[in-house]
N, C-alpha and C positions, 0 to 999 in steps of 0.2 A: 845731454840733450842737444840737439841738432841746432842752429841758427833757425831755421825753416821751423822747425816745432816754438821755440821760443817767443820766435815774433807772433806766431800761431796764440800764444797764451796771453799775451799780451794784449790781440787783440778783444780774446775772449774777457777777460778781465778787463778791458775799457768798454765793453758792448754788457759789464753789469751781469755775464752769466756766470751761476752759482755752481762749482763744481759738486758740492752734495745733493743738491738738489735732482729731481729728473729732468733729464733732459725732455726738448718739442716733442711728442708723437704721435701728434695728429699725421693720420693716413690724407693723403687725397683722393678726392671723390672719383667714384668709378668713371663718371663720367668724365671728369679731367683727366686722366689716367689713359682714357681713349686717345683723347685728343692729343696729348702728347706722346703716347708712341704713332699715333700716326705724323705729326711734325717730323718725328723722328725716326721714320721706317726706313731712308736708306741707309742710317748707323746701324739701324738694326738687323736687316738684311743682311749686310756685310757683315755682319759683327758673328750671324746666325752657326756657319762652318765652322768657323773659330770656336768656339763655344763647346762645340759639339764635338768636337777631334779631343780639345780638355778634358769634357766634362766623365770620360770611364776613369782617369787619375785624377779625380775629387772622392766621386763615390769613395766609402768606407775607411775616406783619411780624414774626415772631420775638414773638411775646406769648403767653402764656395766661391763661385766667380761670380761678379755682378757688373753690370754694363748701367751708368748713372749718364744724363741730360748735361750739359752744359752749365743746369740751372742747380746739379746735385740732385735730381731723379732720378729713385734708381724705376730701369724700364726694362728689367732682361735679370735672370739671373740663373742659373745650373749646380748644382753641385751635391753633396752629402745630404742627404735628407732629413737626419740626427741632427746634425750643426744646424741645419737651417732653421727648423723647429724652436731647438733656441736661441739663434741668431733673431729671429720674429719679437723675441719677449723686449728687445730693444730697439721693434722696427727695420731690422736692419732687411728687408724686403722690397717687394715692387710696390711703389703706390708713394714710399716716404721719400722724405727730400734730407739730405744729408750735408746742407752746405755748414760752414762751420756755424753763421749766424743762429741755428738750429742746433746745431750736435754738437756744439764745440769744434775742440782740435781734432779733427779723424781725416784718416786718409784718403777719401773723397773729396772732401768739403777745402782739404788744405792743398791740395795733389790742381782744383780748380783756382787756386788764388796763386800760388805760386807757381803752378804750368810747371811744371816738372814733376817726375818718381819722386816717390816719397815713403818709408815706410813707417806706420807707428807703431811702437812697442805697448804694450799692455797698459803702464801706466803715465805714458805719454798722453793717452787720452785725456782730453781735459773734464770730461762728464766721469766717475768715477765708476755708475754703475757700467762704464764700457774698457773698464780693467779689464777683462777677462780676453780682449779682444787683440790678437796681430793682424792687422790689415796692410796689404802695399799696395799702391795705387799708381798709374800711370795715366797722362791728358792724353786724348786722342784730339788729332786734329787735321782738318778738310785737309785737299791740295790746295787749295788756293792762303792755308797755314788760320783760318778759323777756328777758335774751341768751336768743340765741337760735344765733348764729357769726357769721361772717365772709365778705364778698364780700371777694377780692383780687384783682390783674394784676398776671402776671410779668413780666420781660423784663430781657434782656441790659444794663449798666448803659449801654452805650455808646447805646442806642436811646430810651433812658429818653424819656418824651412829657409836657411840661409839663400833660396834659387828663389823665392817667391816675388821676389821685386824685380829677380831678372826674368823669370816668365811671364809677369803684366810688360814689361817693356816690350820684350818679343812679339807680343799679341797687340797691341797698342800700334808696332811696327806694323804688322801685317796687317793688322783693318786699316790703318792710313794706305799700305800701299793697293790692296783693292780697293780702295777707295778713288784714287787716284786711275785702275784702271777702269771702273763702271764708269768715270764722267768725262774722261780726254777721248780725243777722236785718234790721236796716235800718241802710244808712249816710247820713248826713247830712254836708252841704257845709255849712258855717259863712259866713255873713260877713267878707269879709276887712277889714282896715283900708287905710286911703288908705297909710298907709307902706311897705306889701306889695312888694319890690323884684321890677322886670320881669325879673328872671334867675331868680327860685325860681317854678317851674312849679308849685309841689305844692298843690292846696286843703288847707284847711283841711278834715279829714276825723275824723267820730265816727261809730263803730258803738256801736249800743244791741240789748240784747236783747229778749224778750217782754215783759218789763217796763217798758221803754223805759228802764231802765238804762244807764249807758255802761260798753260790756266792750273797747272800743278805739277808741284816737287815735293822729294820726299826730304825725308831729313840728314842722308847722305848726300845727296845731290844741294843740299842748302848748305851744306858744309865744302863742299868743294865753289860753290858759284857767289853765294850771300843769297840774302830770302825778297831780293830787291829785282829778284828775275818774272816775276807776275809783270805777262800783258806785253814784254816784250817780245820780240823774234829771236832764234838760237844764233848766236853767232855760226856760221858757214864754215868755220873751221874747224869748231867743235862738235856742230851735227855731221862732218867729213867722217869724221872720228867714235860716231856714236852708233848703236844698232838699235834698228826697230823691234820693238818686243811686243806691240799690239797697234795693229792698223785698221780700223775701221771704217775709214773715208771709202767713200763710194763711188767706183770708178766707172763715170759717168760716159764719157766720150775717150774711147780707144782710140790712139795717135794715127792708126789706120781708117779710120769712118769717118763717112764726109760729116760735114758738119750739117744738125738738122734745119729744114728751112722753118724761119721763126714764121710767128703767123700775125698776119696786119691786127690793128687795132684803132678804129677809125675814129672812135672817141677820142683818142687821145689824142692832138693836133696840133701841128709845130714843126720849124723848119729851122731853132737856135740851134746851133751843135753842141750846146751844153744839156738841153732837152733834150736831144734827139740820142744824146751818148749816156741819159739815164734810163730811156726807154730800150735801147738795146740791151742792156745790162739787163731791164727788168724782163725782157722777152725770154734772152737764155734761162734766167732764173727761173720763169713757168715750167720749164722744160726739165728740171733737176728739183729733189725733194731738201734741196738744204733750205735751213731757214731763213728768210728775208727781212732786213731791218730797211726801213726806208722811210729815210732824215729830208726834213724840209719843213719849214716856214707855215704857220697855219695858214692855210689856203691854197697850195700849191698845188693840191692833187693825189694826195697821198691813199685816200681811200680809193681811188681811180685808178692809181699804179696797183693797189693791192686786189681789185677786181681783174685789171688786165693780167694780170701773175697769174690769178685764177680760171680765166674763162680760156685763154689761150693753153693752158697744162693739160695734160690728164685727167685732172679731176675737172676739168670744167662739168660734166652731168651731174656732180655730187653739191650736195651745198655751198654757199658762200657764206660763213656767217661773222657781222661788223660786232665786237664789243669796245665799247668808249668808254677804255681803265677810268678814266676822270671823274666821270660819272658815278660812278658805281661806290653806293657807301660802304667804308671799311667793312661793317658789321654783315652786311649781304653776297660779302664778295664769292665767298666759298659757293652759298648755295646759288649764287647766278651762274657761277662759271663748273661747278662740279652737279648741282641739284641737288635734292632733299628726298628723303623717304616723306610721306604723308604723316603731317603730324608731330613732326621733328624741330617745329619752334611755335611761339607765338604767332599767327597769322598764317601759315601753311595751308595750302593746299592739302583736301583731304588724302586727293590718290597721287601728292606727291607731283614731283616736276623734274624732269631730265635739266644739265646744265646745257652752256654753249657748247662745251668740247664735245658731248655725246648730239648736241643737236647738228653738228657742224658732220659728222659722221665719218668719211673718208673723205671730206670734202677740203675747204681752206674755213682756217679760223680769222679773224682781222682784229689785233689786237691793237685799236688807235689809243695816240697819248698813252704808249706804257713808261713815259715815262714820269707818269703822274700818279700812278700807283703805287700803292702804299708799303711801306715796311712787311707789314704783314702777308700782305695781299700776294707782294712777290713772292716770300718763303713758300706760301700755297702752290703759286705758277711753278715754281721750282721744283717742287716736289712731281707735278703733273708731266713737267717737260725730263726729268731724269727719269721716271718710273713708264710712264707710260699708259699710265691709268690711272682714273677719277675712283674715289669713294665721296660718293653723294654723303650729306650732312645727314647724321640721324642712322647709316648705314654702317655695317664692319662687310658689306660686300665689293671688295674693288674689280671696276670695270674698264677693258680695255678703252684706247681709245687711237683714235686714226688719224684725225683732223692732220691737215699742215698748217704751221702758223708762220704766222705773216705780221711783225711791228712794225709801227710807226708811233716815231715821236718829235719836237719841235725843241727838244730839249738835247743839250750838247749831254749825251750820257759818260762820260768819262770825268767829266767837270764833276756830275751825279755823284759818280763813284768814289772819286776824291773827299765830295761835300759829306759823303755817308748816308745819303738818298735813297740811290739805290745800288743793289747789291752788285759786287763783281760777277759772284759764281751766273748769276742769271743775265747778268749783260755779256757773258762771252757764250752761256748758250745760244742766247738769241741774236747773234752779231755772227749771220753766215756770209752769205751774198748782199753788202750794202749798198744800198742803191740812193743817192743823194739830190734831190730836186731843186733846181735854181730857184730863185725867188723872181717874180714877173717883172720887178725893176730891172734884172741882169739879161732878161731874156733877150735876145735882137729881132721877134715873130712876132712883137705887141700885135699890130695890125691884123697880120695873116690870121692871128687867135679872133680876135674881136671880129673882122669878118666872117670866120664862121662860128662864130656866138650868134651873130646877129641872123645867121643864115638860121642855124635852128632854133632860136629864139620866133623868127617870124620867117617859117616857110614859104608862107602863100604871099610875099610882098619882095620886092627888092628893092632894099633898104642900103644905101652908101652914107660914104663917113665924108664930110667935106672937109678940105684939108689943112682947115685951122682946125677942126675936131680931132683929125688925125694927130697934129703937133700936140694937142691938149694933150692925147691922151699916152703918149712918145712921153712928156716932160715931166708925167707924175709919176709920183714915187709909188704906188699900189701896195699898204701897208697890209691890205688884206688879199695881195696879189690874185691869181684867177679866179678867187670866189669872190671879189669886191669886181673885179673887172664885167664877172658875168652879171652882179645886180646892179649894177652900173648903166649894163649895155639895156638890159629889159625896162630898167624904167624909161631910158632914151629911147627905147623905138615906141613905147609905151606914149609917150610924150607929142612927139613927132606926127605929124599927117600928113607929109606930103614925100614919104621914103625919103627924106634925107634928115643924118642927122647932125645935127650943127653943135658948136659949144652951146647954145643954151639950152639944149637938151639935154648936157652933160653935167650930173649933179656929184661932184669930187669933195671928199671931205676937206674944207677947212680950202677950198677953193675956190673963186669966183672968178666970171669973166675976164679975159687977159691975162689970166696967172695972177690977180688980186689977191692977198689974203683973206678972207671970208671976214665977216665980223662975230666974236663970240656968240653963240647960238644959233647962228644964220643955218648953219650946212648939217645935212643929216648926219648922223654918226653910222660904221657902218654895220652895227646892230638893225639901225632905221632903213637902212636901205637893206637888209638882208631880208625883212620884213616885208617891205614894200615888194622886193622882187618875188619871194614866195609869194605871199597874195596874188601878184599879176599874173604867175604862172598856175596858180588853184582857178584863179577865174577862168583861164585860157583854156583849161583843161576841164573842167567843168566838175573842178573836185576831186575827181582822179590822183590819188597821191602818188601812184607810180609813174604816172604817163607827166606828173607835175617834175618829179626827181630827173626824170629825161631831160626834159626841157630846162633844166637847171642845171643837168650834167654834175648831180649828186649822187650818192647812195640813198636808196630807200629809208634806210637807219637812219642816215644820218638828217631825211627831211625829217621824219619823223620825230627824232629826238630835239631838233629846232622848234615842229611842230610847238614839242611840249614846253622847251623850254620860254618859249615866244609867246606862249597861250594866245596864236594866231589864231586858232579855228574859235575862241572865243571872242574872238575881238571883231573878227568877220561877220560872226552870226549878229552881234550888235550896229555892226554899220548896217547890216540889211532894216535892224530892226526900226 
């Protein structure tokens, strides 16, 4: 008996399970059963060819092949019809879970703990009524080196095939390396070495992304480099050296064609060259469908870079639509962002609701704060950004989908990734063209901005900064940078009656006249001024929540979601009363 089987019994025998006894076989429910092969449709996908090329040398040898979850699911399975029938009288099907804490020692359950081939012999099994059984099992796992589950072959022990542990390895091999080529943007073949043996078929294989990043390697290629190559760039020596095997970057601007002319964007205003060299960045990017990640500080602008990406591109006639990952609780996430059939949970809508992604059409999606989304919530986005298509909640019909998406987050996502927040594979989908916004203390345009704040704050007046106002407003630190600057500017013209506006007009958190320190409670917080300026600007506008977000230099959404989180409109209707 094997080291690997051994320690296998041992654990079974401290986890108190009785080998006479029957083993777990509770099935899981249909409805879970949905839901985890949908989790897990690009294993399946890939896995499906494979399968299918086997499954005429199963038929009428008493084998099956079965494809099991990460978690010991099995979610896939082909082979003899006869075995399978009996292979059922112990579960051994779609729907059971097979990890050992369940089955004992079996080559699923042991093949998941130990991540390596494994094969069991008959009465290696530690459940006794699973003598009867030869299984070899081999771990599949992502490029980026995630479990991901398990390839396995059944079969009767008496038939047992000395090649059956090296036919899961080969298959195991091959959905790793399709795998590897549905999710790189380019794959590269490596240089092998002279010691390379004539029996491992497999190249050496790296996908890199837009970056030319490496987001996956296979298991040759991690034997020649070490598995510590995620996320970095190919040494220049070695990609000299290596051939392209799949290119799917998109060749945007031919070395020959002028280059296009970007198109202005009057909202967005600034004269820093740190500003002005993130909105260039983001002008090209309208013009090209790669995805845009765009890093900055809350307040900076972020939803404003991701409407200019938008209204300047292609798709400017098509939708724009904001989702604020932050917001959105775990349990709704699916059916905000995919939709639901009517009737597909507690609370639903009778005729059912389309998500963002199909509301967003062929348009841009604006995914704010993803980096406040959740474990789960990403595995879903992952799914939606590799496939291509939504199946609403309550549906088995998956529907295309078109949207471009667009993140922002205020979060260092690398740190994320590090901490185990959030995912790699989904931070380098969404990490195309990054585009990085200064914070308004770095800026050198304070002035130039706050002038024309004030200018579309109050049109109909001309309203100046006197030039101790100016220094005031030069020496603060702007923690809530251009969204504190603009509730700032609207209470002071607000304030003000005779067009100029002076420091005591100027209401700065935690600061008083002359640069004083404020005294604990004195100074708005800038929730209270975020407050104060929407009101000002509901009054101005006579209600109007669109024409109020202009004059705030907001998104619609995002008044709106203020709206509710401020329970402004309720607090207004009371001052009137």
């Amino acid at each position: 008996m094997s080291t690997i089987v051994q320690q296998s019994w041992k654990r079974c025998q401290e986890s108190n399970l009785v080998a006479t006894q029957k083993a777990n076989d509770q099935i899981i429910s249909t409805n879970r059963i949905k839901e985890i092969i949908q989790e897990n449709h690009p294993l399946i996908r890939e896995s499906l060819p494979l399968f299918n090329k086997l499954s005429p040398f199963l038929h009428s040898t008493e084998h099956i092949a079965l494809l099991s979850d990460r978690n010991g699911n099995i979610i896939h399975t082909v082979g003899d019809p006869v075995f399978a029938d009996h292979a059922q009288k112990v579960q051994l099907q779609i729907g059971a879970n097979w990890q050992e804490s369940n089955k004992g020692t079996n080559a699923i359950g042991t093949a998941l703990i130990a991540q390596q081939p494994i094969q069991i012999f008959g009465e290696q099994h530690y459940f006794r009524e699973n003598h009867f059984l030869t299984c070899s099992s081999s771990p599949v796992f992502s490029p980026s080196g995630e479990l991901l589950g398990v390839i396995d072959i059944s079969t009767r022990k008496e038939y047992t095939h000395t090649f059956a542990l090296t036919i899961v390895c080969m298959i195991a091999e091959a959905l790793q390396n399709r795998l590897l080529f549905a999710e790189a943007e380019r794959v590269m073949s490596l240089p092998d070495t002279p010691e390379h043996n004539d029996w491992e078929p497999w190249l050496p294989l790296i996908g890199l992304d837009h970056d030319e990043r490496v987001v996956g390697i296979n298991r040759r290629a991690k034997q020649l480099l070490g598995s510590d190559m995620l996320g970095k760039q190919l040494d220049p020596d070695l990609e000299r050296g290596a051939r392209t095997v799949q290119d799917k970057r998109r060749r945007t601007w031919p070395s020959a064609a002028p280059t296009p002319l970007l198109k202005p964007f009057p909202r967005l205003v600034g004269s820093c060259p740190l500003f002005l060299q993130a909105k260039a960045l983001a002008q090209k990017a309208a013009q090209v469908d790669f995805p845009v990640m765009i890093l900055g500080e809350s307040g900076t602008g972020k939803e404003l870079f991701a409407q200019m990406i938008h209204q300047t591109g292609p798709r400017a006639q098509e939708p724009f639509v904001a989702v604020n990952c932050s917001a959105i609780s775990e349990n709704l996430i699916e059916s905000e962002l995919f939709g639901y059939e009517g009737g597909s949970f507690t609370g639903a809508q009778r005729e059912g609701r389309i998500g963002k992604f199909e509301a967003a059409r062929k348009g841009t999606i604006f995914l704010d704060e993803i980096g406040d989304m959740s474990l789960r919530a990403q595995a879903a986005l992952l799914r939606v950004l590799q496939e291509k298509v939504v199946t609403p909640v309550g549906s088995n019909q998956a529907r295309p989908v078109h949207a471009r998406v667009v993140a922002a987050t205020h979060r260092h996502l690398p740190d994320e990734v590090k901490a185990g927040r959030f995912r790699a594979d989904l931070y380098y989908r969404l990490k195309g063209v990054v585009v990085s916004l200064p914070p308004l203390r770095k800026r050198s345009d304070i002035l130039q901005l706050a002038a024309h704040q004030i200018s579309q704050i109050a049109p109909d007046r001309q309203i100046t900064l006197t030039k101790q106002a100016q220094a005031m407003l030069k020496s603060y630190s702007w923690p809530g940078n251009v969204r504190e600057l603009q509730g700032v500017l609207i209470q002071a013209a607000f304030l003000t009656e005779d067009d100029e506006i002076d420091c005591e007009h100027i209401q700065l958190e935690g600061v008083e006249e002359e640069g004083v320190p404020a005294a604990q409670g004195t100074a708005l917080s800038l929730r209270d001024m975020e407050c104060e300026a929407i009101k000002t600007a509901l009054k101005k506008c006579g209600g109007n929540v669109s024409q109020a977000a202009k004059l705030l230099q907001i998104g619609r959404n995002t008044l709106y979601r203020k709206l509710a989180d401020y329970r402004i409109l309720a607090q207004m209707n009371q001052e009137e009363l």
